[in-house]
NUZA-813785 format. One record per residue: residue in three letters; x negated, y negated, z of N, C-alpha, C in turn. Coordinates in pm, whole numbers, plus 50000, padded with zeros to 5 digits. Layout:
! NUZA-813785
AlaXYZXYZXYZ;...
***
This chain:
! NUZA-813785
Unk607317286063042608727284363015609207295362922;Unk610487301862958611027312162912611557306462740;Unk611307315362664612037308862537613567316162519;Unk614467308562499615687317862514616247315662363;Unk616517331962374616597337262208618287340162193;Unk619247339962352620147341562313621267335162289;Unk620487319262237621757316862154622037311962013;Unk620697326261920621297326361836621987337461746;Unk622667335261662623747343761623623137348261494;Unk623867359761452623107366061300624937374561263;Unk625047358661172626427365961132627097377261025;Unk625657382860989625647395460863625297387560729;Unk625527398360653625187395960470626327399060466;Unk627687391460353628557392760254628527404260170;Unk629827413360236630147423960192629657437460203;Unk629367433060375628677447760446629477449960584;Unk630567443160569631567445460674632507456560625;Unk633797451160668634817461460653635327455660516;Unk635697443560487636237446560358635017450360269;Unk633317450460268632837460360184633187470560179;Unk633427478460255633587493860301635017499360222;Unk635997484560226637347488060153636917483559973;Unk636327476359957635827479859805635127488359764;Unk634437491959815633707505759817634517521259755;Unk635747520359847636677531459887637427530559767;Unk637957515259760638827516859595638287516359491;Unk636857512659442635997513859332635817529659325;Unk635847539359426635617549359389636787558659394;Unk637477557759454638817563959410639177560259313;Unk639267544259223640147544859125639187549559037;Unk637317548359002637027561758914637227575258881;Unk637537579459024638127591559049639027596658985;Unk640277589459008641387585558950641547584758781;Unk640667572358764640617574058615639607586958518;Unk639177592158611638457607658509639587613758547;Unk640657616058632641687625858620642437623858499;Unk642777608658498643697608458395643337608958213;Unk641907605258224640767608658093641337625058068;Unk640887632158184641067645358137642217648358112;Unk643307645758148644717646958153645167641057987;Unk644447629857909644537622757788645397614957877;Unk645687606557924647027595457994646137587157964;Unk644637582558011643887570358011643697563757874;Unk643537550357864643267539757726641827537157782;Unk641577531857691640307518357682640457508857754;Unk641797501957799641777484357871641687493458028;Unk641537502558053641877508058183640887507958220;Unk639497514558127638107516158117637387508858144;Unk637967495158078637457483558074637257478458225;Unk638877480358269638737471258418637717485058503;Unk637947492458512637537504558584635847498058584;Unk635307498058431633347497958431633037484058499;Unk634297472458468633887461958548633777457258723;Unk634897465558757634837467858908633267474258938;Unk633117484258828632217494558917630327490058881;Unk630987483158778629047472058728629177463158869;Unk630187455558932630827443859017630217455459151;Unk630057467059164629547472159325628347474559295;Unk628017477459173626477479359179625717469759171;Unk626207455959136625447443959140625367438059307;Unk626607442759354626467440659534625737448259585;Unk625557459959552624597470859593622547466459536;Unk622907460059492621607452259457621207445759535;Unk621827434259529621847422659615621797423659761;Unk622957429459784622317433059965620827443359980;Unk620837451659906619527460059941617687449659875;Unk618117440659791617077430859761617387424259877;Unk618497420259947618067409360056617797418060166;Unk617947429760191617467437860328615627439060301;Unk615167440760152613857443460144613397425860179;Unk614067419760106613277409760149613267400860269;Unk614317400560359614807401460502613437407360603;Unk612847419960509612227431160582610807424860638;Unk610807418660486609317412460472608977400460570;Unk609817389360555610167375160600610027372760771;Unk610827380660829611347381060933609787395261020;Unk609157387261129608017395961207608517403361326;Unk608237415161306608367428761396608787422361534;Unk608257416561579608577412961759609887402361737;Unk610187397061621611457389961697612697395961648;Unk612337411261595613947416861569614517427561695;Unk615677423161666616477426361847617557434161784;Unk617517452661806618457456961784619577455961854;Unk621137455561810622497453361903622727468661887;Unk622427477861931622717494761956622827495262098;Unk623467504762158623697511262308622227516762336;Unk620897516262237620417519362306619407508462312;Unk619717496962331618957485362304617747489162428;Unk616717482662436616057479062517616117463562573;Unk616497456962504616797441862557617467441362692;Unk617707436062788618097432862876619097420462872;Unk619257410662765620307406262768621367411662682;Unk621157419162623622527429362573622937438662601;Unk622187444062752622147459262826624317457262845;Unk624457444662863626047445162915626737448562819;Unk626637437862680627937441662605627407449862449;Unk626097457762468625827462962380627287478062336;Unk627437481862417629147491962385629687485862333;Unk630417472862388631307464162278630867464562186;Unk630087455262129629057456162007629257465261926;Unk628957477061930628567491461880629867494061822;Unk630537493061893632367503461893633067488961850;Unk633207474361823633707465961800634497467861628;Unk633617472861578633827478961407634917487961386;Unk634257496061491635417507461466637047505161546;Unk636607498861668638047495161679638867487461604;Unk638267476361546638747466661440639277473061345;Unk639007485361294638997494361148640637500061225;Unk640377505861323641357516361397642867506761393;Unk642657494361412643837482861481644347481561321;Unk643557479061237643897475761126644707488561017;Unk644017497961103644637509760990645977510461052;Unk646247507661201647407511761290648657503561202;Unk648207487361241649047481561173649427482661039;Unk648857483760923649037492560797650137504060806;Unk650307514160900651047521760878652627517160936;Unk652047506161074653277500661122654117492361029;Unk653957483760981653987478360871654857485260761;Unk653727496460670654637508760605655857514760676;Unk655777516460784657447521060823658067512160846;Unk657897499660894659037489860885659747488860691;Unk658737483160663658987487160530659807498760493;Unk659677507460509660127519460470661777519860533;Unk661997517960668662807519460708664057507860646;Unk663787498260623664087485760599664707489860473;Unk664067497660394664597497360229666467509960268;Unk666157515060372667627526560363668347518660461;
***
């Protein structure tokens, strides 16, 4: 008897999607940001404050997911991990492994679209 593996789901680790990717982006721009304005003298201390706490707040996520990938690594035995890539070898994901793959990035693409649609309604709306 065949054992059938596909129906179960592996819904990720917390904060390795897209809104990780968008905390990511503003933890490091607004450091960015705030050494411009350090050098400039514009920056205080309460600015600092929020700035080191955001950025202690990614490196403690940056912990945590990479402790649960090592220990994920360990737990989990070589033959029952099933990559979702285009270049899978599996045969039940030979179909929608493209979806899969490109699902992220279209999601990212739809989302940035609407963001700007959005901004010009906005925009237009204010004249």
């Amino acid at each position: 008897m065949r054992k059938d593996t596909n129906r179960f789901m592996n819904a990720g680790l917390p904060t390795t999607g897209i809104g990780g990717i968008f905390y990511f982006l503003s933890v490091v721009l607004m450091l960015l940001f705030e050494i411009t304005l350090t050098i400039r003298g514009r920056s205080s201390f309460l600015r600092w404050k929020f700035v080191s706490g955001q950025l202690a707040l990614l490196l403690a996520i940056f912990a945590v997911v990479t402790a649960s990938w090592i220990i994920l690594e360990r737990l989990i035995p070589e033959q029952t991990k099933i990559a979702l890539t285009p270049f899978s070898s599996n045969a039940s994901f030979k179909d929608n492994s493209q979806a899969i793959f490109f699902s992220p990035l279209l999601i990212l693409a739809s989302l940035l679209a609407l963001n700007q649609v959005i901004y010009l309604f906005l925009r237009l709306s204010k004249k």
